[in-house]
N, C-alpha and C positions, 0 to 999 in steps of 0.2 A: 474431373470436368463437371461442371453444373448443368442443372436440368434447364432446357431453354422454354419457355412461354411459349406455349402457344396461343393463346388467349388473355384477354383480361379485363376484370369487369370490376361489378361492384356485387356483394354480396348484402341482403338487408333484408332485418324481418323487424317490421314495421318502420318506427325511427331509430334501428339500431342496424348499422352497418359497417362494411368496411372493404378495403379496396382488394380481391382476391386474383390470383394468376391460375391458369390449370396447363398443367402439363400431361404428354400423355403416359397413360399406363403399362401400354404394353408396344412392344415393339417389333418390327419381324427385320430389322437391320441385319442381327446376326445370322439369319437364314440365309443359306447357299443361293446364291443369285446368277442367273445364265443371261448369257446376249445370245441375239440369235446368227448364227454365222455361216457363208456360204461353202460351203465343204471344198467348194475346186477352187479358192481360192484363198479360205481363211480367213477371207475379211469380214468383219459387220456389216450387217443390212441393215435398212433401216424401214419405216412404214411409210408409204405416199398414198394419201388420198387422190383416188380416179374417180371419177363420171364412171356412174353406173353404165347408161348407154352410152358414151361416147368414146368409154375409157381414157380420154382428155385427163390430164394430172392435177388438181385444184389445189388453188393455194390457198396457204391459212386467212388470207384475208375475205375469201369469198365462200368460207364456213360459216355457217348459219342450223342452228338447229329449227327441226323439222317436227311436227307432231300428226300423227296419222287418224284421223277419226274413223268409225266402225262403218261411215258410210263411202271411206275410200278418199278422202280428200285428206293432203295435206296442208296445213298450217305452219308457216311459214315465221318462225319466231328470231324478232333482231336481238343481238345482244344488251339494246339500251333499253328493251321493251321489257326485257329481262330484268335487268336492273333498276328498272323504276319501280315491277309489281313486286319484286322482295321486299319484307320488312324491312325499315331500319334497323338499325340495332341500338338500341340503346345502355348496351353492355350493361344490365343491370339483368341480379339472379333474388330475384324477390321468391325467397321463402312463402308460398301460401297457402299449404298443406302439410300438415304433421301425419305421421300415421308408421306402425310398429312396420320394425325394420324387415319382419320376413312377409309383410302382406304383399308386397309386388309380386304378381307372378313371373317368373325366372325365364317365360316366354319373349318378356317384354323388355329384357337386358340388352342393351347393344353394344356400349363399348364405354368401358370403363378410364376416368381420368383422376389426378391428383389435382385436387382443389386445397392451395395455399394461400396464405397470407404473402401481398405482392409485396407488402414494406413493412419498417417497423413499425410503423405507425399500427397499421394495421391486428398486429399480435392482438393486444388485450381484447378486441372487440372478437375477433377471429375466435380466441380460447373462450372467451364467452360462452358465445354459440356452439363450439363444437362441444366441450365439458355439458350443458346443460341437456343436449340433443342425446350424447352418450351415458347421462345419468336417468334420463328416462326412456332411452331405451327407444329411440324415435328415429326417424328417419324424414324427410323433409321432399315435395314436390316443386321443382321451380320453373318455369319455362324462359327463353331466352334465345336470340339469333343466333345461331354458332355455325361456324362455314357456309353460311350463305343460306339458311334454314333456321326456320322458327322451330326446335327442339325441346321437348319436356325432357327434365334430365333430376333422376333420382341421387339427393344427395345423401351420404349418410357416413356416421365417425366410424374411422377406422385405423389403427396403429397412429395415436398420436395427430391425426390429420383428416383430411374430410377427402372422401373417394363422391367423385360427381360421375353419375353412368349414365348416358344417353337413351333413353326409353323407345321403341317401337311404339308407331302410332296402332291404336285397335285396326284400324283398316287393312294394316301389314302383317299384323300377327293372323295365319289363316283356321280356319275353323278346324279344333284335333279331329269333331266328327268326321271330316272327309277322307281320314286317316283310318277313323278306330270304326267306325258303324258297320262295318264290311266284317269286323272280328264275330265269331261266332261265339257263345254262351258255351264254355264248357265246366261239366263236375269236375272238381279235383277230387279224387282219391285221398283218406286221410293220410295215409301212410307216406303217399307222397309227397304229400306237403307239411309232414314232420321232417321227412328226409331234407326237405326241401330248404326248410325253418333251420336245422341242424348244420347245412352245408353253410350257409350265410351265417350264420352263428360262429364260424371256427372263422372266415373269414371278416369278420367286423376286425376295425380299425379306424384310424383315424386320416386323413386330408392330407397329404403330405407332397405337395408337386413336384420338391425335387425327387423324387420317387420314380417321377413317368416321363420313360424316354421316347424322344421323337423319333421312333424308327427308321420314318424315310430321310428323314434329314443326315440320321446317324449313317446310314446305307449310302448316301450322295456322298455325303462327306470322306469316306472310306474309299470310295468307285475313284473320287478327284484326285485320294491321297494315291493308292495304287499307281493309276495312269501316269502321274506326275514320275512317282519311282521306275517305273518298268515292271509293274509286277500285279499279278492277278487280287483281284479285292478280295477279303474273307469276307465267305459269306454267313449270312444273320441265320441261328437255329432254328429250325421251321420246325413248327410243332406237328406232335405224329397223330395220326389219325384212329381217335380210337373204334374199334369194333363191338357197338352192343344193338341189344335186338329189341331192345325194348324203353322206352322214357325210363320207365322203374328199374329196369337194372344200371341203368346209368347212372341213376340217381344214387342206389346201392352203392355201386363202385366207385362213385365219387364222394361218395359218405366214408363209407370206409378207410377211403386214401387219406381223406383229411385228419383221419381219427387217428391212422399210424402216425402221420407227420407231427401232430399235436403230443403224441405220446412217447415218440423217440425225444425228444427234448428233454421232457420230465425222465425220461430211465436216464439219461444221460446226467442231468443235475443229483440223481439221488443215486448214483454212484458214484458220484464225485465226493458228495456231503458222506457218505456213508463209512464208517471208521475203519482201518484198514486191520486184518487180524496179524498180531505180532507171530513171529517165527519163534519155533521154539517151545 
């Protein structure tokens, strides 16, 4: 089954363009999904807007969003009032910034999509741009209307095709100080932070996402299968708590562990290779 449009525009930097579709990247369909149900009866519920003070049931046609100012007054917004101060859209994603692929900061990622070519037509102009974008190593700033919002959205080549990610405005991304200023200045010890260098050391690898499992999903998943069977869920191995008294013995005992792990492997290979002595 084909990927469906959600979007489509035009793509162009300067007088070079061409007609592009974006689809999305990620998707949480396969995720366990609950309704919510009344237990004495079994049936689905469902949500009814009431009157705060009147508790009166209000219907969809006399929903109206509200905006609350700091001086206590609400603002009263119509849906057509709405719709006139949005941008139009002019489905166009004008390229107007170059800049190296890893300078965004990773703060400012928000949701990644598949930016294609909508027709044949399209292709040459399409490979164009992404071949010349991926040969130097660039990555491209564009802004444009998407779901009802004027969004800046980082485009950049990826596996054959152009990934477009929706960017966080600066006003949304909150300042780290309010997070880190409160950290206090500590020495590290060397030795700890050889041990420290050593443990990350045995652990380096590489990016591999089918790697990492969705535990609570895996756990839902397992609770639904059980219930459906008649039979108790297994449960997930919890890990054991370990007992140390000190940052630096931890760090010892966790050096260590990785050093045996790392070295049974090797005794194991160079027993294998290692020539067997004849009988006799």
């Amino acid at each position: 089954m084909s990927a469906r449009a959600i979007w489509k525009g035009h793509l162009s930097v300067g007088d070079l363009g061409c007609a592009v579709a974006l689809y999305s990247a990620v998707s949480a369909q396969e995720r366990t999904a609950f309704h919510i149900i009344n237990r004495d009866t079994g049936h689905r519920v469902r949500r009814d807007y009431v009157d705060e003070d009147s508790g009166r049931p209000v219907g969809k046609d006399d929903l109206v969003k509200g905006y609350d100012t700091p001086e206590g007054q609400t603002v009263i917004l119509e849906p057509e009032e709405i719709r006139e101060a949005v941008p139009d859209s002019d489905k166009r994603l004008e390229l107007s910034t170059f800049l190296a692929c890893d300078e965004v900061d990773t703060l400012y990622l928000e949701r990644p999509y598949f930016l294609a070519p909508a027709d044949r037509q399209s292709v040459e102009a399409y490979e164009l741009i992404r071949q010349t974008m991926e040969a130097e190593g660039v990555a491209a700033i564009a802004s444009t209307v998407l779901f009802r919002r004027v969004r800046s959205v980082l485009i950049r080549p990826q596996g054959g095709g152009l990934i477009a990610t929706t960017l966080n405005y600066d006003y949304e991304v909150r300042d780290p100080r309010e997070s880190f200023d409160a950290i206090s200045k500590v020495r590290i010890d060397k030795e700890m932070m050889d041990l420290a260098r050593h443990i990350i050391g045995t652990k380096m690898g590489e990016f591999d996402p089918s790697q990492y499992e969705d535990r609570y999903e895996a756990a839902i998943t397992e609770l639904v299968k059980a219930k459906i069977a008649g039979r108790k869920p297994k449960k997930l191995p919890k890990r054991k708590a370990e007992n140390v008294t000190s940052l630096l013995d931890a760090l010892r005992k966790s050096a260590g562990s990785q050093s045996d792990q790392k070295a049974k492997p090797r005794k194991a290979a160079a027993r294998a290779q290692a020539p067997r002595k004849k009988a006799g």
